[in-house]
C-alpha positions in Angstrom: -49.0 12.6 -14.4 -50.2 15.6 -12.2 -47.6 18.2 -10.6 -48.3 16.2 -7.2 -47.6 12.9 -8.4 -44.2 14.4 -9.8 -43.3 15.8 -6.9 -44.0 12.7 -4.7 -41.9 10.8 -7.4 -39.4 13.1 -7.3 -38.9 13.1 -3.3 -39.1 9.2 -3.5 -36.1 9.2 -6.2 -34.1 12.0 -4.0 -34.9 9.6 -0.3 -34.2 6.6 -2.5 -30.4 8.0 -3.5 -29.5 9.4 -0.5 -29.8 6.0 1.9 -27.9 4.6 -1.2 -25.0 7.1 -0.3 -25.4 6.9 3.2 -25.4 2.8 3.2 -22.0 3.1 0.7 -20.4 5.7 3.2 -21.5 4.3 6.3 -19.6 1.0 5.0 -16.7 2.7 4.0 -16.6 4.7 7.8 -17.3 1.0 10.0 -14.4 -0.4 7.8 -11.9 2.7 8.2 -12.9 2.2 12.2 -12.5 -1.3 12.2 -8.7 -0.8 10.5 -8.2 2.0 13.1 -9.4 -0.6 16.1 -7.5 -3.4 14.7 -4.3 -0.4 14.2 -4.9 0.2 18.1 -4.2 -3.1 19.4 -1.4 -4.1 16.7 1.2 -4.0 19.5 3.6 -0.7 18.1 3.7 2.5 20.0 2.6 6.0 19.0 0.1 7.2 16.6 -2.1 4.8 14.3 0.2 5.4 11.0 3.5 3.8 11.2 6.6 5.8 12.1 10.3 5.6 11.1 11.6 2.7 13.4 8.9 0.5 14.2 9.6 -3.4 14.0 6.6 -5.4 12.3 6.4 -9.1 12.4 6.8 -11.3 9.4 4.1 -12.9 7.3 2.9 -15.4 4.8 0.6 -15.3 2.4 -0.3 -16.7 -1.2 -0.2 -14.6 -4.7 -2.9 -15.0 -7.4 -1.0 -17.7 -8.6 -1.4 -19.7 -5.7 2.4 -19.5 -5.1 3.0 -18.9 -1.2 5.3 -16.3 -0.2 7.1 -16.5 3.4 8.9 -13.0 4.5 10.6 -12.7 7.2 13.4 -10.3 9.1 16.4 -10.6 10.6 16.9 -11.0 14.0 19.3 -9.6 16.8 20.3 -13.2 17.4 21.1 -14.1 13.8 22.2 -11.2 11.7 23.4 -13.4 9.2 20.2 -14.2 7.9 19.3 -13.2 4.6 16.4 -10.8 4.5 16.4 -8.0 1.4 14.6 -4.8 2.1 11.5 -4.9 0.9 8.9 -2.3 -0.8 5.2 -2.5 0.2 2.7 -1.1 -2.0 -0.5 -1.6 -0.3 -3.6 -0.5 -2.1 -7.3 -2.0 -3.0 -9.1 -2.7 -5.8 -12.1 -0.5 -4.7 -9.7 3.1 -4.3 -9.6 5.0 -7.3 -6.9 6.6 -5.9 -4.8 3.6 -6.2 -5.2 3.1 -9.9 -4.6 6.9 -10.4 -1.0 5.9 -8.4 -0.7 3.2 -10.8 1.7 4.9 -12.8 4.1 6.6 -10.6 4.3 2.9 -8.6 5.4 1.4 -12.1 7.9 4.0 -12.4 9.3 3.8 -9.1 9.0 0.2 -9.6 11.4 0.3 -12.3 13.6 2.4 -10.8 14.5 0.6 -8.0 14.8 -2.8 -10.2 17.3 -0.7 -12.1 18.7 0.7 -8.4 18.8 -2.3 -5.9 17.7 -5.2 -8.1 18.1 -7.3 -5.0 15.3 -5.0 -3.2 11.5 -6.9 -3.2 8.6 -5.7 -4.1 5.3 -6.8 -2.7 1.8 -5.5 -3.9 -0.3 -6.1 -1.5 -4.2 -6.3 -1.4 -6.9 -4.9 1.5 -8.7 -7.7 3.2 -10.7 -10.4 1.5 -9.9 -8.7 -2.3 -9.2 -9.8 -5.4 -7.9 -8.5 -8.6 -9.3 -8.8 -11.9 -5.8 -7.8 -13.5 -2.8 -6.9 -11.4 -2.0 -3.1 -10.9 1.8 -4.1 -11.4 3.1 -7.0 -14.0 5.8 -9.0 -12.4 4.9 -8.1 -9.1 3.9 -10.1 -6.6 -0.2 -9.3 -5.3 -1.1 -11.2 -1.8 -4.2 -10.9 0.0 -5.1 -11.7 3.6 -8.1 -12.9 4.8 -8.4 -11.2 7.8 -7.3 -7.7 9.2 -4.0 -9.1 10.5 -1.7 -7.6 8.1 -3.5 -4.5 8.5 -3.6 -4.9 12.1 0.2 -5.2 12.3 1.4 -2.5 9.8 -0.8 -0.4 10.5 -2.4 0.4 7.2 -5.2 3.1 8.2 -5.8 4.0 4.6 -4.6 3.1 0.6 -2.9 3.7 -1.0 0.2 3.2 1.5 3.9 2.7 0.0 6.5 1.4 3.2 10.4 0.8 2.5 11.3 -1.9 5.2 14.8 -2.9 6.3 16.0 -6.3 6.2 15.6 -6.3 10.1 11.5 -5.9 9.7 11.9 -1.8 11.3 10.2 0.7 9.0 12.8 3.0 7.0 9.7 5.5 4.6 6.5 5.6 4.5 4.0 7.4 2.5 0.3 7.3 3.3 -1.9 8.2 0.4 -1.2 9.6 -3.3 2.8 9.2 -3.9 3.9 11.3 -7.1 7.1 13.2 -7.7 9.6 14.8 -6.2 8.2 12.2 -3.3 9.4 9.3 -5.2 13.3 10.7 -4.9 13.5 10.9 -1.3 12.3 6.7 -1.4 15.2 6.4 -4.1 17.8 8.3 -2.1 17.1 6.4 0.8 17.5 3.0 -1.1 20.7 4.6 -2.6 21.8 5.3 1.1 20.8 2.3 2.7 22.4 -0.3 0.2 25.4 1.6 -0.8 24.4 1.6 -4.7 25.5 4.4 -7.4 22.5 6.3 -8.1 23.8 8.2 -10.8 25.0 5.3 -12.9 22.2 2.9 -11.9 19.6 5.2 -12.5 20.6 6.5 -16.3 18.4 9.9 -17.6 15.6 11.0 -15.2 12.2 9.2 -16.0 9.3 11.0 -17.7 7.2 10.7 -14.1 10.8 12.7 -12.5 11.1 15.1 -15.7 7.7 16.3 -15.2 8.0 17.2 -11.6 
C-alpha cells in the first residue's frame, strides 16, 4: 500500500467516524429540544425544570409486567382522598449516568421503605424504552409512549428524582447525578412532611451516608 493510499484511507476512516458522532449527537440534541418544546407548552409557569410548588396532573401507565398503574392526587374539593406521596425516579436505559446513580437510588430507596413505608415509589422510563433488567427490584418501571409525561413534569434531562405530595404539587427535585449529603435533605423532608421519627426509623447511617 503506498503512503498516498494510506493517507486517503486514513482521511476516509477519520470522515467516516466523525458523521458517526455527529449523527449520534445530532439525535441526542433534536430529542433534548423536542423534551424542551414539549417542557414549553406543558401548561406550568416559570423555567423548563420543575419548581417547588407546581401541580402536575395524574397519569396511567403499565409496568413490565403488564400490571396498569393509575396515580392520581388529591383535590381541593375532596381532601379525603387517599393519595401517598410519591418518589419519581425518572431515568433511561441509554444514560450512563443513570446506572452510575443506580446505587445511591437503591439506597435511598431503602431508606425511605424503612422511613415512610407508606411513601411510593415509581421508576419511570424516557419515551418508547424498555428495560432489559430493572435498575430497582421491587419497584415499579412504566414507560410512556409518547412525550406526555415528559411534557407535563417537565423532565428536560435524566436522571431526574421528584418527591410529590399527595396533592400532585412538587415538594424536591433533583435534576441530574443525586449522591450524598443530597440524599438527606430528600429524607428530612420526608421526615418533615409525614411526621415520622427519623432517628428510630432510620437505624445506623448507610454505607452511601457514611461515605459522604
Amino acid at each position: 500500500m503506498t503512503k498516498d493510499t494510506k493517507l486517503h484511507l486514513f482521511y476516509w476512516t477519520i470522515t467516516f467516524i466523525s458523521l458517526i458522532f455527529c449523527s449520534v449527537v445530532g439525535a441526542r440534541y433534536r430529542n433534548l429540544l423536542q423534551v424542551q418544546q414539549t417542557a414549553r407548552s406543558g401548561g406550568l409557569a416559570g423555567s423548563y425544570e420543575a419548581i417547588p410548588g407546581d401541580r402536575f396532573p395524574a397519569f396511567e401507565s403499565e409496568d413490565a409486567g403488564g400490571v396498569e398503574h393509575s396515580v392520581s392526587f388529591k383535590s381541593a374539593d375532596d381532601s379525603s382522598a387517599d393519595a401517598p406521596h410519591r418518589l419519581l425516579l425518572i431515568h433511561s436505559p441509554q444514560c450512563g449516568v443513570c446506572y452510575s446513580q443506580a446505587d445511591v437510588w437503591r439506597q435511598l430507596y431503602t431508606d425511605v421503605q424503612n422511613l415512610a413505608p407508606d411513601l411510593e415509589t415509581l421508576s419511570i422510563l424516557m419515551p418508547g424504552e424498555r428495560e432489559e433488567e430493572p435498575l430497582l427490584d421491587g419497584v415499579p418501571t412504566l414507560s410512556f409512549p409518547d412525550f406526555s409525561f415528559q411534557r407535563a413534569y417537565r423532565v428536560t434531562g435524566v436522571p431526574l428524582t421528584l418527591l410529590i405530595s399527595p396533592e400532585g404539587r412538587l415538594l424536591w427535585s433533583h435534576y441530574g447525578l443525586l449522591k450524598p449529603p443530597k440524599t438527606d435533605d430528600v429524607l428530612q423532608l420526608i421526615h418533615s412532611e409525614l411526621g415520622v421519627n427519623q432517628d428510630a426509623q432510620m437505624g445506623a447511617p448507610s454505607p452511601l451516608q457514611q461515605g459522604a
